[in-house]
N, C-alpha and C positions, 0 to 999 in steps of 0.2 A: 484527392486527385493530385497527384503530380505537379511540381511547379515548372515551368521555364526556364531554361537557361535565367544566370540572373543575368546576366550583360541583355537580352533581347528585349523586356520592357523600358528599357534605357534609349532605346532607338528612336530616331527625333521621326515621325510620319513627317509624310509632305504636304507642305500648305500651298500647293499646285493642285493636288491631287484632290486636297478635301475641298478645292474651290468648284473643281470640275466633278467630283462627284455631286456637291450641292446643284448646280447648275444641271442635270441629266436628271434631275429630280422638278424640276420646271419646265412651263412652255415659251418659245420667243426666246431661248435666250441667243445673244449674240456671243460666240464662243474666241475670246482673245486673251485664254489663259494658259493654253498648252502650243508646243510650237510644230504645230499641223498644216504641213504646205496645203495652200487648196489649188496646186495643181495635177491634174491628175499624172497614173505612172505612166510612163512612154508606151509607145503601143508593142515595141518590141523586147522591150522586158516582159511584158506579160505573156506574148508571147511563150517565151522561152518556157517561162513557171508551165503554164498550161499544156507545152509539149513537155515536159519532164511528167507531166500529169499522166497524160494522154499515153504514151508511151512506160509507165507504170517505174518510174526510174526514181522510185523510193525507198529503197536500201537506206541500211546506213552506211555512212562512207566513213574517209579516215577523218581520225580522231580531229586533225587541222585544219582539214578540208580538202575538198576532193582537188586533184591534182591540177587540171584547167583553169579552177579559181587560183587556188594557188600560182601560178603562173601570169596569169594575167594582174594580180596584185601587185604581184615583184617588179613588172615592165610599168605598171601605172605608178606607181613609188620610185621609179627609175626617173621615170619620165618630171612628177609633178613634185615631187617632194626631196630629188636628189639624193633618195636611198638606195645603195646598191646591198641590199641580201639575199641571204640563201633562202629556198623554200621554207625551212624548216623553224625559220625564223618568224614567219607569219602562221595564224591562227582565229582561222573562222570562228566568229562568237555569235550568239544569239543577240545580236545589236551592241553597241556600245558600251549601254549598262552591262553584260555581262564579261565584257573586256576590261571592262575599269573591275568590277569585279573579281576577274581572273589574275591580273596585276598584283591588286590590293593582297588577293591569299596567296601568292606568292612572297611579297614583301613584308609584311606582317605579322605578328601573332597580339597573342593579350599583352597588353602593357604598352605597345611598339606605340610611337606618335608618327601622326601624316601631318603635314602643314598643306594648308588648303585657304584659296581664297577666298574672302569677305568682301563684297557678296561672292558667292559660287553656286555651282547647280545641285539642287540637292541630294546628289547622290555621294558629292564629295563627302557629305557629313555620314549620312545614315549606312554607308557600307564599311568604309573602317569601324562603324559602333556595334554593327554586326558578327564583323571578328573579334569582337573585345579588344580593340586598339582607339585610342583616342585620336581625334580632329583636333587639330588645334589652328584655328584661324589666323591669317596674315590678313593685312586690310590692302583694297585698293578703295581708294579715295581719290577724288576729282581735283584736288591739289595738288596732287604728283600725276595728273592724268590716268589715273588706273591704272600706273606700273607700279609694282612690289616696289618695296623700301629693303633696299640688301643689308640696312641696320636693325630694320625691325628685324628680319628673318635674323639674324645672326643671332639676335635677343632669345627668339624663340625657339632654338636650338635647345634641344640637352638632352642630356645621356640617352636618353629613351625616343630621339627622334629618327625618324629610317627612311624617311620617303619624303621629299617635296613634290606637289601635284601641281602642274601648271595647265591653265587652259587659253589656247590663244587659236582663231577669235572666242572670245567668252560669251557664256552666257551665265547671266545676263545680260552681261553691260556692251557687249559690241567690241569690246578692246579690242587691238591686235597687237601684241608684242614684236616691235622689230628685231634684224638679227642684232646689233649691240646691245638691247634689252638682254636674250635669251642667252646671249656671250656672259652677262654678268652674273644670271641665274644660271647657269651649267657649271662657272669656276667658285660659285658658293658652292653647289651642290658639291663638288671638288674638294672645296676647302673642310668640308664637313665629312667626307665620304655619305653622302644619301644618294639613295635612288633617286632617280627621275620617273614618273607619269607624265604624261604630254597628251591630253584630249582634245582631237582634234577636228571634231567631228562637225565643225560649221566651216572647214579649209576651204572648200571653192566658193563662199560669198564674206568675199572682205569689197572696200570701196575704197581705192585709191590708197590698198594697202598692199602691199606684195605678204602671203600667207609663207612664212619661213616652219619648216620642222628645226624642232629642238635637235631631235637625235641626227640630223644631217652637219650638226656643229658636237658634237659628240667626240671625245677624243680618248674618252676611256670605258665605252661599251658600258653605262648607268644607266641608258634612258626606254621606258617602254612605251610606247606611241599605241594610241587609242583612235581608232577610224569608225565610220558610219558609211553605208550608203543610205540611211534613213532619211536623211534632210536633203543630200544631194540630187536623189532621183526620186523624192515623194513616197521610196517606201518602207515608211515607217512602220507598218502594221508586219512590216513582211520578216522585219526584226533581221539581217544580219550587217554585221562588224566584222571589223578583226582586228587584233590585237600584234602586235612588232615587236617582239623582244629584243634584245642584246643578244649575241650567238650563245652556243652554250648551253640551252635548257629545252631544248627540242623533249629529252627523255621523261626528264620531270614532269614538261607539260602533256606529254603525253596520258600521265598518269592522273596528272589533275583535272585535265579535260574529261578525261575517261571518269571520274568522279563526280564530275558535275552533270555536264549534257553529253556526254558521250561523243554525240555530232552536231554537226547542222541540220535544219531540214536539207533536201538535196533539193529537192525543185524551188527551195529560197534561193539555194548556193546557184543552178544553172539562171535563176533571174540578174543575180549578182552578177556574170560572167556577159551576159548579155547589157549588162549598165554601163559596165567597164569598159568591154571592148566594143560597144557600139556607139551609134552619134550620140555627141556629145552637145548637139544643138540644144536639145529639152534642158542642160541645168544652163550654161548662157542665156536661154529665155528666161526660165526659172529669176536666175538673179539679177537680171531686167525688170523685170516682174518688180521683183522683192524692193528693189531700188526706186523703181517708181511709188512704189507703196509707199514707204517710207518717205520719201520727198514729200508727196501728200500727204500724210499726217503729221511732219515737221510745220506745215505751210501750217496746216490747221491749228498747233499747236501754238505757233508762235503767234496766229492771229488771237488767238483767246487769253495768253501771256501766260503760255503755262511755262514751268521749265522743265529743260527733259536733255538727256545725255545724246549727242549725236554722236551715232554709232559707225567708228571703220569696218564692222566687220558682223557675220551671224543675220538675222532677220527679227530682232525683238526692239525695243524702245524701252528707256527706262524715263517711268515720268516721274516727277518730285511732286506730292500730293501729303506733303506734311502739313502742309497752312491747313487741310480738312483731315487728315488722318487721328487726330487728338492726341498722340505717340503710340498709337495700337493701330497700324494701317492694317494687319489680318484682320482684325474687326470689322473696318471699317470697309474691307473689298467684300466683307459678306452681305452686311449691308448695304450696298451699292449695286451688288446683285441682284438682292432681293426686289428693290426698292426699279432699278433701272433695266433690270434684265440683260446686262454686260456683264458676262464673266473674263474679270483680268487677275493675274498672278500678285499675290503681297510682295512686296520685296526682303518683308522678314522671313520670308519660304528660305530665301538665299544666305541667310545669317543676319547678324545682328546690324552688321555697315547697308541693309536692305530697308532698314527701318522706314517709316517716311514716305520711302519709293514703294512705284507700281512697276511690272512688268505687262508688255505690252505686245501681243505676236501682231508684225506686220507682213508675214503671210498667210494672213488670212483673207477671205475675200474682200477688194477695198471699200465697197458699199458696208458692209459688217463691220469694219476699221474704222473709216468715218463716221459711222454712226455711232459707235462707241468713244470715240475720242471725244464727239461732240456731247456726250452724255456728262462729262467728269467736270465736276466744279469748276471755277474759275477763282484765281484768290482776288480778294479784295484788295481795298486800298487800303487796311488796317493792318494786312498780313506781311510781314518781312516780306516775304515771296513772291509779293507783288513789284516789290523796286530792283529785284532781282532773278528775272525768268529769262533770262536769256539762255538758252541754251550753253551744257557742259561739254567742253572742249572732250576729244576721246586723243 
């Protein structure tokens, strides 16, 4: 038989994925390891999908996206992100993942290096290993607050690096990169000539952060910007993105699109058009919602003296559960599964600076929240952990 590509058994799976496939093989469990709004989608987004249905308006369209979406994208990035481009510059993807994907094989080939944060999501690692291009990891650490170190990055430079990938708010960790942050990482990216990625697919739930884009400080057309309406309007099964390039590559993408998925579904694209341009009441509830959630499982947590990273930004929790992890926490969230029927995300899914840590979805429903936070060890008096759980500054 045939072998594989060698670069593809090289590719890291996800230790998200293999928590929640264990967990769909059980009953009872409480699911707070993928990040699944549980509110449902608006009533006039569905709408719209079900009349694009109803009316047989499944063609394909262009390669971009059909010209409406396109349009209403350009005035909502006017409006919320301070981008003024041309249509041609935007490009309907099959969710985010396939925008970061569309990016990455643009930017790219075998050999090329991405820099990506430690912890980060892990698509940042397992899609450049795809194209035979390495990840190579930058840390955010809770002594600089989870902003890059512009010494490290500079370290981690060399011949063969192309692309720095920034996510702000993060997931996991909740960060939000302010605009002198994102000034310092555009004039690296500068100093080095690399691309810029910018995922930015958790923008409308930050807390007492203002959500700045990268490419709206942008002063030499490097940066490609990553969107969802997955998280923002609940639909995430409905799968689309889109993707913002630098001017300039309307043709190419043309062709690359055309090589990959050709189009969008349309009846996702006119639900999209109906998210965009309609009330905008259901994501303000939404991250009401999500805030109060988290409130309530910070309360919980600090009463039981766990520590855990308070989050400006995104809908996850990151808890420190190294006092019980034994330094294998994948291990040990299997076990904690099995044993407790709470499925939560490892923090080594997100890279090596995950170690220790749990991920934690606090959009899920908050009865299923609390009862899962209320499930997870509490450290002892014997454990470091215990004289020091106070919550990590973000």
């Amino acid at each position: 038989m045939p072998s594989l590509a060698p670069h593809i058994p090289g590719v890291p799976g996800s230790g998200i994925r293999r928590i929640t496939h264990l967990a769909a093989q059980l009953d009872g469990v409480r699911m707070l390891a993928i990040g699944e709004p549980d509110v449902p989608v608006a009533a006039h987004i569905a709408a719209a999908a079900k009349a694009a249905w109803d009316r047989d308006d499944t063609d394909y369209g262009p390669n971009g996206g059909i010209p409406e979406l396109r349009a209403a994208i350009a005035e909502k990035l006017a409006r919320d992100n301070r981008l003024t481009v041309d249509l041609e510059q935007i490009w309907v993807t099959i969710g985010a993942t396939q925008a970061l994907h569309q990016a990455m094989t643009l930017l790219l080939g075998p050999g090329d290096e991405i820099l990506i944060p430690d912890p980060g999501y892990t698509t940042f690692t397992m899609t450049p290993s795809m194209l035979g291009a390495r990840p190579v990891p930058y840390s955010l650490s809770p002594d600089r607050r989870f902003v890059p170190d512009i010494d490290e990055l500079d370290r981690l430079v060399s011949a063969h690096t192309r692309v720095l990938l920034l996510n702000s708010p993060s997931n996991p960790l909740g960060a939000v990169f302010g605009e002198d942050v994102l000034r310092e990482l555009l004039a690296f990216a500068r100093r080095h000539d690399l691309w810029v990625i910018s995922d930015e697919v958790y923008e409308y739930f930050t807390y007492g952060e203002r959500h700045v884009s990268p490419a709206a400080l942008d002063v030499d057309d490097r940066v490609f910007s990553v969107f969802s309406l997955s998280k923002t309007y609940a639909m995430t099964g409905i799968r689309t993105g889109y993707l913002v390039t630098p001017p300039g590559f309307a043709e190419i993408l043309r062709t690359v699109q055309e090589g990959s998925i050709s189009c969008a579904s349309t009846p996702a694209q006119h639900a999209a058009i109906a998210a965009i341009t309609g009330d905008q009441s259901p994501v303000a509830e939404a991250r009401d919602h999500y805030r109060a959630n988290l409130d309530a499982a910070t309360a919980l947590l600090d009463s039981r003296g766990i520590r855990y990273l308070t989050p400006a930004g995104a809908f996850y929790l990151w808890i420190d559960m190294s006092f019980a992890s034994g330094g294998d926490v994948d291990a040990w969230a299997e076990r904690f599964l099995l044993k407790e029927r709470v499925a939560i995300a490892p923090g080594s899914a997100f890279g090596r600076g995950g170690e220790g840590w749990i991920r934690v979805c606090a959009a899920s429903a908050k009865r299923d929240l609390l009862a899962g936070l209320a499930a997870l060890p509490v450290p002892d008096e014997r454990s470091d952990s215990a004289t020091e759980h106070d919550k990590v500054a973000s």
